[in-house]
C-alpha positions, 0 to 999 in steps of 0.5 A: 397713351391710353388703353382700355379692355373690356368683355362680355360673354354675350346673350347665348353662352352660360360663361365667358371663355375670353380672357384680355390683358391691360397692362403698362410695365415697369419699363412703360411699355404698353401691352393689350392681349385678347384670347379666346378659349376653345374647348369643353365647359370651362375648359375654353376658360381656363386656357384663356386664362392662363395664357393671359395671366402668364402673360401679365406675370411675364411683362411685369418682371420686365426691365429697360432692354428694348423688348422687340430686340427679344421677340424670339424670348417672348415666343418662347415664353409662349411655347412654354405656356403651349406646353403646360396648357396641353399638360394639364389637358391630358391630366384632366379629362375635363379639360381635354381638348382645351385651347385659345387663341391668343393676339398680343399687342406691344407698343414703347410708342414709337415701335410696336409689335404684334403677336398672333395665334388663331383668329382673334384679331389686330387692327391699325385704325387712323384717319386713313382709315382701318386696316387688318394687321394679323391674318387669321389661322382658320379654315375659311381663311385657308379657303380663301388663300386657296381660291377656293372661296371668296371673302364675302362667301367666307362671311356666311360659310358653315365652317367658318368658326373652325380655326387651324392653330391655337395655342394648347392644341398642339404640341408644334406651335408656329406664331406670326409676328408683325412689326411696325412703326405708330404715329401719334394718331393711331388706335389698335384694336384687339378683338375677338371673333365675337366681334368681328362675325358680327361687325364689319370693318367699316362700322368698326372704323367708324365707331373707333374713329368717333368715340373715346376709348371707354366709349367706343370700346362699350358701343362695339360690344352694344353692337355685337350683342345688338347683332344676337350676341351669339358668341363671348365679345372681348374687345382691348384698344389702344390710343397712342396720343391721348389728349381728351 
């Protein structure tokens, strides 16, 4: 397996509010992470960054125990970072209001595991094509599961960068999780939504499918800024069968 990670805060903001984690453990367990944080100047920042770092300290400690028998440990360990994200928000005023999306992808290379706050992004991508594994928590997404609207109306809506869960924002927190099988010719994306606002899941595909990681990973984030790169860019990809 190969896997890459890579940001950039784009050509509007001051500062980069994204975080992303690239990390095998002593186990070799594969691990990609992206989150993107909200909130006042640096505030965003630093939730982002915590929550990945805390990730990364965690799986590190990690020993052989088959890690998707304890996927309910690692939320755990994810509330608990909610917890401290939303104490150092009520200690600082500066960072009142601070929170982050948060996507963790878990792979031994057989099975594989997603968990997902917020509306960054996971994708299965193969020669069958691209597919969105992780369904977004934000309000067009409610919209369109309403009826409301449609998936191409929510590509262009006003509100479509209000999200309705985070981690640090409140004190309930409820995580998705998927789990699936990978075979040798799959690729997982991470993204944030400074990719996918701007890229379609086709172009997406076809740059993923034709490039190696390091390549593709750097053409995407080309692509976004090509768009205006209004937004913090943050892409982690994953390849199962690496013989390049």
């Amino acid at each position: 397996m190969k896997s890459v990670g890579k940001t950039s805060k784009g050509l509007v903001r001051k500062n980069n509010q994204d975080n992303y984690l690239n990390q095998t453990t002593k186990s070799g367990l594969r691990i990609i992470a992206v989150a993107d944080g909200l909130g006042g100047h640096k505030a965003g920042e630093v939730a982002s960054s915590f929550a990945v770092e805390e990730l990364a300290q965690y799986f590190s400690l990690w020993g052989e125990d088959n890690v998707f028998n304890h996927i309910e440990e690692i939320k755990n360990y994810i509330f608990d970072i909610n917890t401290h994200i939303r104490k150092v928000a009520r200690e600082n005023a500066e960072y009142a209001g601070m929170g982050t999306t948060l996507t963790v992808f878990i792979t031994n290379g057989k099975n594989a595991g997603v968990l997902h706050i917020g509306d960054s992004r996971a994708y299965l991508i193969n020669k069958n094509g691209i597919k969105q594994i992780t369904k977004d928590h934000s309000l067009v997404q409610f919209m369109i599961d309403q009826g409301q609207i449609t998936y191409e109306e929510s590509l262009t809506h006003p509100q479509k960068n209000i999200i309705t869960r985070a981690l640090g924002t409140e004190e309930s927190l409820e995580i998705d999780y998927y789990s699936f099988d990978i075979s040798p010719s799959d690729k997982v994306l991470l993204c944030t939504d400074g990719l996918t606002n701007y890229i379609s899941d086709d172009q997406i595909f076809s740059v993923v499918n034709s490039l190696d990681l390091d390549s593709a990973a750097d053409r995407l984030i080309e692509m976004a800024n090509d768009c205006g790169g209004a937004d913090n860019i943050t892409v982690a990809l994953l390849e199962v069968n690496y013989d390049r």
